[in-house]
N, C-alpha and C positions, 0 to 999 in steps of 0.2 A: 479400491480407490475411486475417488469420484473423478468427471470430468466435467471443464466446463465448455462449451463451445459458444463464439459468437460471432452471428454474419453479418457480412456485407452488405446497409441496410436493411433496409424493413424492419422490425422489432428490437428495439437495441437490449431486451432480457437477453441473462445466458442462459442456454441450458443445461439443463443435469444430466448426464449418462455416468455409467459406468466402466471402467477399466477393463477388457474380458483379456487380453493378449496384448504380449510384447515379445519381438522381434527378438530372437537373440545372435542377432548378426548386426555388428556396426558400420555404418561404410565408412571407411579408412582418412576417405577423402573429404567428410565431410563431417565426421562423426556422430551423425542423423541414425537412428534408428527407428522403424515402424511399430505402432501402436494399435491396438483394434481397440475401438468402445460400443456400446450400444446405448442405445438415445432412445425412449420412449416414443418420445415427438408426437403427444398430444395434440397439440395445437399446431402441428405440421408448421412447422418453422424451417426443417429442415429438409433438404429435395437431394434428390440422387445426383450425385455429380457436383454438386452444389460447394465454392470456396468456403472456409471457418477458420476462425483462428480460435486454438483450443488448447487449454493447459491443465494439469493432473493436479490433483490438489493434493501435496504430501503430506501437510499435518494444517490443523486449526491451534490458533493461542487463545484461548479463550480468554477473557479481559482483556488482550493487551492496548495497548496507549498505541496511537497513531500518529505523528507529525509528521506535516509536511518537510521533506528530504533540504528544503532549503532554510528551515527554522534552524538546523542543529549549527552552531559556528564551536571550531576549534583554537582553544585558550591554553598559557601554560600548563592550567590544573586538569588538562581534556574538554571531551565535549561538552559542550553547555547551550541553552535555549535563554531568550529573554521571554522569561515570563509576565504576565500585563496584570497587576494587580494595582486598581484604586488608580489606573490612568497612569500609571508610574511602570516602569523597564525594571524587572528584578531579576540577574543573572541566575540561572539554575544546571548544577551539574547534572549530567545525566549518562543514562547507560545506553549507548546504542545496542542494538541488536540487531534483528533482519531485516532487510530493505524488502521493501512491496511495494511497486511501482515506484511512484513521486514519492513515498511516501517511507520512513522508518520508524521500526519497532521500537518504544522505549522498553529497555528492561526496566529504569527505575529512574526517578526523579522527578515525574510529572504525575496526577491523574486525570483519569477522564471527566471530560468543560474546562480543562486549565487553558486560557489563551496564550500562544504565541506569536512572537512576532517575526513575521517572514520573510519581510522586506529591510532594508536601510539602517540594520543592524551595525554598522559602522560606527555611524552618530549616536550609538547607545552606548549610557555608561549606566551603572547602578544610581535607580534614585528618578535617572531620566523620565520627565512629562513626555505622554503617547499619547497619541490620538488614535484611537482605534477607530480601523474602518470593516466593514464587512467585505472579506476576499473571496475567491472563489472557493478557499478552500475553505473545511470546516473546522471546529475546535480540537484539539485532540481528544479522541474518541477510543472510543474501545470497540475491539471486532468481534463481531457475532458470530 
């Protein structure tokens, strides 16, 4: 299994190591168990003693759709996004799936470059004039 690690300043890349050992004792109290990886550290990014925040990567989706965790609003018919076509709000059902950070899985109803709208979804109805603006976040995409 891969790992990623990244520090506290200096270089904001992650890095890649690998999985070698896991703990099979849980602490009761805390239900934290320990992990061993190994980290090439080419580019010595990383120092003995050194803080990381580091997470295992259990599976990749290949293709899947991305939106931001605040696009999806929930309707009598489930979850649904407004989708931005020709400047216009067009309601679209959709399948959630796994959340990844800010961010959830679509299983289905959108693809990747479809615009959503993230913000002020209240004042939308079907049909609804948008003005799209450039936000931090990016279009729904697909992960690599």
């Amino acid at each position: 299994m891969q790992v990623l690690a990244a520090t506290r300043g200096g270089k904001p890349e992650q890095v890649r190591g690998v999985l070698r050992a896991i703990d099979n004792s849980i602490n009761p109290g805390t239900g934290m168990f320990d992990m061993r990886a190994r980290f090439e550290n080419t580019d010595e990014q990383l120092w003995p003693g050194q803080f990381v925040s580091a997470g295992v990567i259990l599976s990749t989706i290949k293709g899947a759709v991305l939106v931001p965790a605040q696009a999806v609003q929930r309707g009598p018919d489930g979850d649904f996004v407004y989708r931005v076509r020709d400047d216009k709000a067009e309601p679209v059902q959709v399948k959630v799936g796994i959340p990844v950070d800010d961010y959830l899985v679509l299983d289905s109803g959108l693809t990747a470059g479809d615009e959503v709208v993230v913000e002020g979804q209240i004042r939308l109805y079907p049909g609804a004039p948008v003005a799209p603006r450039t936000p931090n976040a990016k279009p729904a995409g697909t992960s690599s």
